[in-house]
N, C-alpha and C positions, 0 to 999 in steps of 0.2 A: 719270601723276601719282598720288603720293598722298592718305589722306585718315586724320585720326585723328580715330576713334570712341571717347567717353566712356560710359560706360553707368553711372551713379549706383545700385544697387539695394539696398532694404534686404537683412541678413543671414537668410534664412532657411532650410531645408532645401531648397527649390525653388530657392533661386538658386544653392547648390550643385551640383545637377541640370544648371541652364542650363549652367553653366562647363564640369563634366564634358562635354556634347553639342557646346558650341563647341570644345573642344581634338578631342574623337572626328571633326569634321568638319572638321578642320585648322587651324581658326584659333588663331592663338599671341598674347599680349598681357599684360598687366601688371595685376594685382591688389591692390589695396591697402586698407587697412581705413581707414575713414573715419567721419566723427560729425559728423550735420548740427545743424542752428545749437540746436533743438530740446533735443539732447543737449548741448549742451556748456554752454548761456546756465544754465541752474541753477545749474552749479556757480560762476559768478560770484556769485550773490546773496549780500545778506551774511548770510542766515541758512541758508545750508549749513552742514550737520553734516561732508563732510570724512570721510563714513566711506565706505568701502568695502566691497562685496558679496565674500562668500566665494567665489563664483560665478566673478565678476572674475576673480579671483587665482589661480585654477586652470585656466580656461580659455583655451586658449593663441588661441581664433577670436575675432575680434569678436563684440562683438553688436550694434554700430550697422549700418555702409551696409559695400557694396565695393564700389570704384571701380572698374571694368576699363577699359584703354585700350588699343586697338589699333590698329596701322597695316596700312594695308589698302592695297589698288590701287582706284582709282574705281572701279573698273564690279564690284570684289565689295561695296560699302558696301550698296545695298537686299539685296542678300542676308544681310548680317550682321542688320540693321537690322529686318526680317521674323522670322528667325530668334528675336531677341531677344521682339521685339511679339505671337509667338506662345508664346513660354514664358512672359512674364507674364501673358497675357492682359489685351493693351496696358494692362500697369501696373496690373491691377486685383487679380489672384492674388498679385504681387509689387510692389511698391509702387516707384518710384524714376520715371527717365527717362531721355532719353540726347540726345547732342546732335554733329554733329561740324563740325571745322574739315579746314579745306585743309591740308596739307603741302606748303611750296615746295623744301624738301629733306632726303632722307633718307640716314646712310651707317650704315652696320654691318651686323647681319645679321638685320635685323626683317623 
């Protein structure tokens, strides 16, 4: 069976680190740039300005979360799962969390 692992983590120089080590130790999975409620709920208000950091516009990396998600076999998830909780130093050096769900079916080539 499979299992897909979510890992929430903010964007920082060390979560870069984490990814590089997860790919070098073969695990392959989906990264995506993400913006928790924190970041987004300002720009609702009505007295946002609506401007834009120079910052922003040049740089092509997030600066909120990245989502990773992998599909794994059951019996390597505590090994991802350890992996992870040792490079954040369970979520304290890097901030986010992770969580996973069952896969009742997988085709392609994950």
């Amino acid at each position: 069976m499979k299992t897909l692992l979510f890992a929430i983590l903010d964007h920082v120089p060390a979560t870069e680190d984490l990814l590089r080590k997860l790919s070098q130790e073969g695990y392959n999975g989906t990264v995506i740039p993400t913006s928790g409620l924190h970041h987004v709920l300002p720009k609702f208000d009505d007295d946002y300005s609506g401007a834009i950091s120079l910052g922003a516009l040049v740089d092509d990396l997030p600066s909120g979360n990245l989502t990773l998600f992998v599909v794994i076999d059951d019996d390597k998830v505590e090994q991802l799962k350890a992996a992870i909780r040792e490079a954040t130093n369970h979520f304290k050096s890097i901030k986010g969390g992770m969580f996973i769900l069952p896969v009742t079916s997988v085709e392609g080539s994950l």
